[in-house]
MIROTI-757755 format. One record per atom (N, C-alpha, C, O): residue in one letter; x, y, z. Coordinates in pm, whole numbers, plus 50000, padded with zeros to 5 digits. Layout:
<pts>
AXYZ
...
</pts>
This chain:
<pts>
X371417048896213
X370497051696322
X369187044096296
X368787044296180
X368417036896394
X367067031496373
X366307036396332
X366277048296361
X365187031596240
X363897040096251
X363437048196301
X363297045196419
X362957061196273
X362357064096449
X360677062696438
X360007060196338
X360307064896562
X358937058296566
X358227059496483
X357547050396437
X358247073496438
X357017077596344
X357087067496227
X356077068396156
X357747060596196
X357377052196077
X356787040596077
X356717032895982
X356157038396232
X355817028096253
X354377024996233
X353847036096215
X353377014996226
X351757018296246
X351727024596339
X352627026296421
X350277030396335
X349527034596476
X349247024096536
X348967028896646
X349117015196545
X348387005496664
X350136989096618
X350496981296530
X350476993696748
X351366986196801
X351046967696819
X350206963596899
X351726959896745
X350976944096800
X350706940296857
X349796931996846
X351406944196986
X350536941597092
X349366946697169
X348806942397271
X349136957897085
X347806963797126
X346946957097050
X345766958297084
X347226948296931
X346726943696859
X345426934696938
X344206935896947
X346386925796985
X345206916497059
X343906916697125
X342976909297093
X343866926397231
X342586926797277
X341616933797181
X340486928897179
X341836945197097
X340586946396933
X340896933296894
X339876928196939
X341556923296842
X341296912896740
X340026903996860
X338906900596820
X340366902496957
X339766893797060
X338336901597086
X337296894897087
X338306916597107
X336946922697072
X335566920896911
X334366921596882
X336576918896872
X336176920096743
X335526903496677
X334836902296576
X335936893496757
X336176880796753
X335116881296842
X334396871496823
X334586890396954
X333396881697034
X332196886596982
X331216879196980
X332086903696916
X331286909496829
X330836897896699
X329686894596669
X331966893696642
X331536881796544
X330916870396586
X330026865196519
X331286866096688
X330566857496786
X328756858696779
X327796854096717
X328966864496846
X327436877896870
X326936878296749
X325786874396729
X327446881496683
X326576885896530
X326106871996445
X325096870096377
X327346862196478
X326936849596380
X326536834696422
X326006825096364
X327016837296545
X326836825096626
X326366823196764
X326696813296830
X325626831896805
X325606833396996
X324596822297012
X323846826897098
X324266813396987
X322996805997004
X323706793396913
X324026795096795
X323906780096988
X324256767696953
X322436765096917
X321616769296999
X322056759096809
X320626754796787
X320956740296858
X322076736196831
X320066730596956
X319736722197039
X320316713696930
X320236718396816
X320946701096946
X320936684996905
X321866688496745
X321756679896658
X322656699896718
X323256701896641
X324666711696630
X325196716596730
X325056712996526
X326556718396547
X326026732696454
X326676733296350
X325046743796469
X324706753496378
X324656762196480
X324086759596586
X325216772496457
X325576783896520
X324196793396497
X323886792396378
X323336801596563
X322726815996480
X322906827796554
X322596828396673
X323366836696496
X323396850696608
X322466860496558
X321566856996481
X322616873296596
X321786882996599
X321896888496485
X321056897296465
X322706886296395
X322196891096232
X321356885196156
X320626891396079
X321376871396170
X319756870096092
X318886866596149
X317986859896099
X318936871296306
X317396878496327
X317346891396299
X316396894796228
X318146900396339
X317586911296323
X317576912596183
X317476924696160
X317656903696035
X317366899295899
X316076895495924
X315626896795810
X315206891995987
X313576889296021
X313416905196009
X313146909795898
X313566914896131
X312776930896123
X312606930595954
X313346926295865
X311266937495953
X311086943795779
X311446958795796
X311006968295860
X312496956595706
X313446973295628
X314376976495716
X315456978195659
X314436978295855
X315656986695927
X316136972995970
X317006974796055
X315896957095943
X317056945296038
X318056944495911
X319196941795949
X317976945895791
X319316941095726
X320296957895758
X321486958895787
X319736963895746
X320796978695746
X321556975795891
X322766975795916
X320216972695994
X321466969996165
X322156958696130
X323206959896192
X322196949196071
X322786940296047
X324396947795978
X325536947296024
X323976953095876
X325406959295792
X326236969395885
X327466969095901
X325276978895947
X326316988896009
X327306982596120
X328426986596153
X326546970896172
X327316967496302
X328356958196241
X329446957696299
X328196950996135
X329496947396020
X330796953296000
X331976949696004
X330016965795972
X330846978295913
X332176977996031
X333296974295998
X331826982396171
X332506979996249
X333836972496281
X334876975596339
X333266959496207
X334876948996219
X335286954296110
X336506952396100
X334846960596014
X335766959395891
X336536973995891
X337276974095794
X336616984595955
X336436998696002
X338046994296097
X339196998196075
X337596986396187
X338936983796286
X339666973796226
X340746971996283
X339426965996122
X340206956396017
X341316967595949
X342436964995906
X340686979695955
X341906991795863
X342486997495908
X343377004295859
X341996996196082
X342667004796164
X343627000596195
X344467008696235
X344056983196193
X345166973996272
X345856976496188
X347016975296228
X345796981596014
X346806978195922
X346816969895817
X347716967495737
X345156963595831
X344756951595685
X345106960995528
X344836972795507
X345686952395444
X345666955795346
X344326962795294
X343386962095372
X344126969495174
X342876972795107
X342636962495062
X341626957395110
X343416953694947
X342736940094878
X341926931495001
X340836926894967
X342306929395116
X341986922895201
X340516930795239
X339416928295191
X340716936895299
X339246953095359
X337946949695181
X336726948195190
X338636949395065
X337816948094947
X337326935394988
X336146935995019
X337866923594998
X337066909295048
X335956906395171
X335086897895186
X336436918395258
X335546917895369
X334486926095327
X333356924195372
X334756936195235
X333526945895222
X332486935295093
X331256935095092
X333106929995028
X332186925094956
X331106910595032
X329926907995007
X332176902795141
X331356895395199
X329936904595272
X328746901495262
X330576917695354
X329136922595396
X328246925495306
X327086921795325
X328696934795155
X327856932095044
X326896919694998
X325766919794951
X327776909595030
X326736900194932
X325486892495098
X324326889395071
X325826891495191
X324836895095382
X323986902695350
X322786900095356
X324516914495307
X323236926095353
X322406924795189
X321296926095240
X322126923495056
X322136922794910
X321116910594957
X319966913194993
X321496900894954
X320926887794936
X319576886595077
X318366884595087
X320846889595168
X319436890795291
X318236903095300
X317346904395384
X318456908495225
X317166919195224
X316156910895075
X315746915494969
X316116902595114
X315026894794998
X313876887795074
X314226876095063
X312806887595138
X312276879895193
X312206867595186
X312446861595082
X311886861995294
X312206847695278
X313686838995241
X314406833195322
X313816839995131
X315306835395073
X315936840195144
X316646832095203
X316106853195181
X317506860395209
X317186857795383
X317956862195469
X316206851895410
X316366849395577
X316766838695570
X317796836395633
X316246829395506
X317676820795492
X318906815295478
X319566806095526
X319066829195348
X320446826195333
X321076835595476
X322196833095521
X320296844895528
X321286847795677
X322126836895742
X323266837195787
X321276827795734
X321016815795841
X322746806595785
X323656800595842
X322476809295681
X324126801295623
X325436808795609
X326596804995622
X324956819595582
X325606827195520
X327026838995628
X327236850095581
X327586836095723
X328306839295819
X329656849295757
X330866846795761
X329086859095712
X329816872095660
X331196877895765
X332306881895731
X330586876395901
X331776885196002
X332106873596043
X332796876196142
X332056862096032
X333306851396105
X334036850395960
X335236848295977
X333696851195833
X334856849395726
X335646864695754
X336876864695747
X334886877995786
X335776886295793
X336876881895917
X337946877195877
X336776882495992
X337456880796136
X338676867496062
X339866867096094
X338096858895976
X339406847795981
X340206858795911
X341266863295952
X339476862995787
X340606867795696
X341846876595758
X343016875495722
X341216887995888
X341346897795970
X342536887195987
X343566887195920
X342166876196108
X343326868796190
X344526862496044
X345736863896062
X344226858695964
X345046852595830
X346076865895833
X347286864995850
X345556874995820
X346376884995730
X347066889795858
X348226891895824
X346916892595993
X347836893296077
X348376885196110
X348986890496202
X348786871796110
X349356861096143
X350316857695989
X351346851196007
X350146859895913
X350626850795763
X351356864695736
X352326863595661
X351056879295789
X351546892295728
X352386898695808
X351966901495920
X353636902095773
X354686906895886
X354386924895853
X354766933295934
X353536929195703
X353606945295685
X352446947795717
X351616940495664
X351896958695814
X350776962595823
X351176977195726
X352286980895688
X349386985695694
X349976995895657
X349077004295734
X348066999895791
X349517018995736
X348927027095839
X347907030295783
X347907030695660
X346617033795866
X345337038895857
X344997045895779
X345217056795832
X344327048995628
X344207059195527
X342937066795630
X341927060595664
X343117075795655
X341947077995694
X340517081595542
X339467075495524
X340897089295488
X340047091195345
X339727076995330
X338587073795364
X340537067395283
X339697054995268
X338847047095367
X338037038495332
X339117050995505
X338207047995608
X337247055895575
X336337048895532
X336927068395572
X335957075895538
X334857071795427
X333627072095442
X335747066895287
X335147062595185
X334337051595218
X333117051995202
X335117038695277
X334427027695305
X333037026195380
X332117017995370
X333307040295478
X332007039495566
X330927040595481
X329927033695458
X331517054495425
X330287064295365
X329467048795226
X328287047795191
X330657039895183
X330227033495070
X329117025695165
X327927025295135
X329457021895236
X329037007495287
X327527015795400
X326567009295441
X327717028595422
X326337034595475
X324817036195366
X323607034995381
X325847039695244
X324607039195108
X324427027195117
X323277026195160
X324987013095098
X324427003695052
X323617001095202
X322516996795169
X323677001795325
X322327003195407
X321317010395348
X320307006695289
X321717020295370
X320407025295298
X319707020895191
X318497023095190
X320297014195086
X319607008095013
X319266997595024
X318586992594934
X319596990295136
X318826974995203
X317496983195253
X316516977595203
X317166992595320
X315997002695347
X315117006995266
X313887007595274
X316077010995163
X314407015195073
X314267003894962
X313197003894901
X315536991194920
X314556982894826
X314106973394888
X314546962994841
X313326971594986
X311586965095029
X310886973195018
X310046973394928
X311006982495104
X309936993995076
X309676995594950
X308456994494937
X310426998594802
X310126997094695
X309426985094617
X308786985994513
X309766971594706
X309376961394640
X307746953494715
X307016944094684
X307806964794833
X306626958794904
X305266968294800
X304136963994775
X305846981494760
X305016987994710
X305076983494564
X304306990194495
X305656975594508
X305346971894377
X304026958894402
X302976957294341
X304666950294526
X303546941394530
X301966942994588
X300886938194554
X302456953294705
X300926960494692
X300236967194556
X299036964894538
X300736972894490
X300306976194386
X299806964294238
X298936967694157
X300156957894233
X300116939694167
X299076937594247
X298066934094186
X298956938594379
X297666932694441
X296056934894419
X295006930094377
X296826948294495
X295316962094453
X294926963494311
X293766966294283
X296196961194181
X295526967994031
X295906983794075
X295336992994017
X296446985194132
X296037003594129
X297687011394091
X297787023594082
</pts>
């Protein structure tokens, strides 16, 4: 007798497409919505909102979080979900540095490497696996502290340099 359904993922391949294609214009948006004039450089709305001081790298990560959240929902491996979480790691880490890290926004295109890996691993991968939810849970909750800590280390580091300034 066949399988029966229940052993199948939750999200069917062909439902697949329009989230991969959502998720693909969100990356869009985030890394590239703006061709810069007389060149081939993409910039989107993550490293500007990497300009705001203290709350632009955290909006930057949570709205990350997102592709990588529905990356677990289609069935991405964890090793795979670990590569995407560390690319938003080293986006949100590096870009909460002034200056430098607005730069490195500027190069540094975290959700179009997630999204290939996303498209790699459904195209190159015939096994999805079903949704942990606990590890969805975990990932959020991990990847919500490390916002938060794009939040409070300026604030910590603005008050070390005010303090270097003042003597006090």
């Amino acid at each position: 007798m066949p399988d029966s359904p229940s052993r199948y993922p939750i999200i069917e391949p062909d439902a697949k497409d329009p989230t991969v294609r959502r998720l693909r214009q969100l990356s869009r948006i985030l890394d590239n919505a703006i061709t810069i004039p007389g060149t081939q450089v993409g910039v989107g709305i993550d490293p500007i909102l990497g300009l705001l001081p203290v709350g632009g790298d955290f909006l930057g990560v949570m709205l990350s979080c997102y592709i990588v959240v529905e990356a677990a929902r289609l069935g991405v491996p964890r090793a795979t979900i670990g590569r995407m979480v560390f690319n938003i790691i080293v986006d949100g880490l590096v870009g909460s540095f002034p200056m430098l890290g607005d730069l490195f926004d500027f190069a540094w295109k975290a959700n179009t490497l997630n999204i290939q890996l996303l498209e790699d691993n459904l195209k190159f991968s015939s096994q999805t696996q079903k949704a942990d939810r606990l590890f969805i849970f975990a990932l959020v909750a991990g990847l919500l502290v490390i916002a938060i800590v794009l939040v409070v280390l300026p604030v910590i580091l603005i008050r070390l340099l005010w303090q270097a300034i003042t003597g006090g």
